[in-house]
C-alpha positions as a Markdown table, in Angstrom:
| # | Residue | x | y | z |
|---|---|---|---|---|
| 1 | Unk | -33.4 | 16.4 | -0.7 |
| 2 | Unk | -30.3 | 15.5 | 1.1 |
| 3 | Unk | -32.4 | 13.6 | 3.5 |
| 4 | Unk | -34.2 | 11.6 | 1.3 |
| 5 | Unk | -30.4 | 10.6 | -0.4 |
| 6 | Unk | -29.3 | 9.5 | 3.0 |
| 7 | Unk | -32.5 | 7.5 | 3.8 |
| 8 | Unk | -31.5 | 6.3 | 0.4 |
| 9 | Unk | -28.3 | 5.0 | 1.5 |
| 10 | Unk | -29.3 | 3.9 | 5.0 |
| 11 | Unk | -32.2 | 2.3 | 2.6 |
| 12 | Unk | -29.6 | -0.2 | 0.2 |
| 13 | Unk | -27.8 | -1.1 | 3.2 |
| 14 | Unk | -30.3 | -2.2 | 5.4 |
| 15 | Unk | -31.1 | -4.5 | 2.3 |
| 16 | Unk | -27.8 | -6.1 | 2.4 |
| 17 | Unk | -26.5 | -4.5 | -0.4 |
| 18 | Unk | -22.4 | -4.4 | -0.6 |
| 19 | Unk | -20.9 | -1.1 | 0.7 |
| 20 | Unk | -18.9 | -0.8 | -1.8 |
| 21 | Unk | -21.7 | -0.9 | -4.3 |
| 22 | Unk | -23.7 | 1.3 | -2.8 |
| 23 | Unk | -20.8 | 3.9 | -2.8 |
| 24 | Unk | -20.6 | 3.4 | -6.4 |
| 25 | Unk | -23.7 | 4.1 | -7.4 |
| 26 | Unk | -25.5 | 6.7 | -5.3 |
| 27 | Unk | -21.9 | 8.4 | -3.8 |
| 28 | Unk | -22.5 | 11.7 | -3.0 |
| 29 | Unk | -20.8 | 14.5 | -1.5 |
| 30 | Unk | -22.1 | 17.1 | 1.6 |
| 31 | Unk | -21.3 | 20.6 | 2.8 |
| 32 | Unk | -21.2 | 20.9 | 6.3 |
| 33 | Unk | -22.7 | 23.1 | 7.8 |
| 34 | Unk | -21.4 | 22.2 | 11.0 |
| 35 | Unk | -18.4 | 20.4 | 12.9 |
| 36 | Unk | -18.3 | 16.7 | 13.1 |
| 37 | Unk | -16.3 | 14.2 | 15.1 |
| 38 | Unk | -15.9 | 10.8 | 13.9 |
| 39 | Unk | -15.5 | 7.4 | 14.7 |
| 40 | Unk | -11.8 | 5.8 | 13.0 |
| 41 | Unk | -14.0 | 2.5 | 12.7 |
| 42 | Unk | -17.9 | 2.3 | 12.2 |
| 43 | Unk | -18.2 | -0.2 | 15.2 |
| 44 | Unk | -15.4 | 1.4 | 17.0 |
| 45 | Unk | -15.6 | 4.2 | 20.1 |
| 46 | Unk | -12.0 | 5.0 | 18.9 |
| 47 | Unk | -11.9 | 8.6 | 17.7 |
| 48 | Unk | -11.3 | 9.4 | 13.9 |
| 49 | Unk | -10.8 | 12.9 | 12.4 |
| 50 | Unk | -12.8 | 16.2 | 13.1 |
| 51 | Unk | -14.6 | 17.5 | 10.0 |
| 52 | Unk | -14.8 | 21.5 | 10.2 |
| 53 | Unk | -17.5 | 23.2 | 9.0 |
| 54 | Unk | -17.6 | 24.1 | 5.2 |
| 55 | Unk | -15.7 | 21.2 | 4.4 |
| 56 | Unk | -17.7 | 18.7 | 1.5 |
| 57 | Unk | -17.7 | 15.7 | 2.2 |
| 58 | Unk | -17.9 | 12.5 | 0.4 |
| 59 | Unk | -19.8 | 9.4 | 1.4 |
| 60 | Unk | -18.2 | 6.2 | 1.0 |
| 61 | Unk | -20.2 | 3.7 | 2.8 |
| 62 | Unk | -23.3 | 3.0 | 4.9 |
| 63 | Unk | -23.0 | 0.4 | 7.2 |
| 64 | Unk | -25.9 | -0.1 | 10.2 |
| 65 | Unk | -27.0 | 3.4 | 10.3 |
| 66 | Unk | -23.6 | 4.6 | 9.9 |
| 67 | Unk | -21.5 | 6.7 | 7.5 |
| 68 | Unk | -18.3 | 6.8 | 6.0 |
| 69 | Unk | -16.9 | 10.0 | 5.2 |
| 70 | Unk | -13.7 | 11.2 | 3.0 |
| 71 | Unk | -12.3 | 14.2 | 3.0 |
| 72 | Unk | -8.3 | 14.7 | 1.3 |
| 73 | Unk | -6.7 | 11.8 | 3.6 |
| 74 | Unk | -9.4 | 11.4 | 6.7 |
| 75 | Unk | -12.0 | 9.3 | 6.5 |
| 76 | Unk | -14.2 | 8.6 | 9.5 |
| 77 | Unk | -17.5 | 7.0 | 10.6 |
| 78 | Unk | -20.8 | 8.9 | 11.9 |
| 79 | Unk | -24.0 | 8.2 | 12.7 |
| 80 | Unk | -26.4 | 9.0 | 9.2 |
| 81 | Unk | -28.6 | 11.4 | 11.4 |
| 82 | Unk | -25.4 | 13.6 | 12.4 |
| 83 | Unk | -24.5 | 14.1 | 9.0 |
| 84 | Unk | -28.1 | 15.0 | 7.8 |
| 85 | Unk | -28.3 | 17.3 | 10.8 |
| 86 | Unk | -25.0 | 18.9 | 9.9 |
| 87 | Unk | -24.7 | 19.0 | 6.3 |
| 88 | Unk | -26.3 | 20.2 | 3.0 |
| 89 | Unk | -26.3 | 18.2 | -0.4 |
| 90 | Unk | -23.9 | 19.5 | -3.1 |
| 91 | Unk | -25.8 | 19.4 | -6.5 |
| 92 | Unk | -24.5 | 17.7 | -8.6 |
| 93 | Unk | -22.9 | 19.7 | -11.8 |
| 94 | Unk | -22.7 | 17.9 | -15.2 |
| 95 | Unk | -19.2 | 18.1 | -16.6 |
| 96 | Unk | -20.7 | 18.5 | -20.4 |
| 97 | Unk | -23.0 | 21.0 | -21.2 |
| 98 | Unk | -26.3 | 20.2 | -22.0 |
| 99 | Unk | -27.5 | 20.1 | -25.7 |
C-alpha cells in the first residue's frame, strides 16, 4: 500500500499539480523502518536532518521524484524510492467512531 500512495504523490506532481495541494489532500505520514539522511533543499546536495528509525514521518511535498519530510522542527528532502524503501505506511485512524 504505502507504495502505491507514494507513486500516488510522485503521480500529481509529475502532472504539475501545486505541492502545496498535493500535501493537502493525500498528506500522509510513514514509520521508518530505517535511518534516513536528507537533503535541506530538494535540488540541493547540502545536508538536512538525519531521520532515525521509528520516527513517523510526514510528507509535505513531492517535487521531481523527491520528498519532503517533517518531523517536530526538521524537515528534509529525499529521493521517493528511499522513503518507500525505508518506511511503512501509518494507517490512518478515524478520530470519531464509526456508527
Amino acid at each position: 500500500m504505502r507504495a502505491r500512495s507514494l507513486h500516488l504523490l510522485v503521480l500529481l506532481a509529475s502532472l504539475g499539480a501545486a505541492p502545496r495541494a498535493i500535501a493537502a489532500e493525500v498528506a500522509e505520514m510513514f514509520l521508518l523502518d530505517a535511518p534516513l539522511e536528507s537533503r535541506r533543499f530538494a535540488d540541493s546536495a547540502t545536508p538536512g536532518p538525519s531521520f532515525k528509525a521509528g520516527q513517523r514521518v510526514t510528507v509535505l511535498a513531492v517535487e521531481g521524484g523527491r520528498v519532503r519530510l517533517y518531523v517536530g522542527d526538521s524537515y528534509g528532502w529525499v529521493s521517493a524510492s528511499e522513503l518507500d524503501a525505508a518506511a511503512s505506511e501509518v494507517p490512518v485512524i478515524p478520530l470519531t467512531p464509526a456508527d
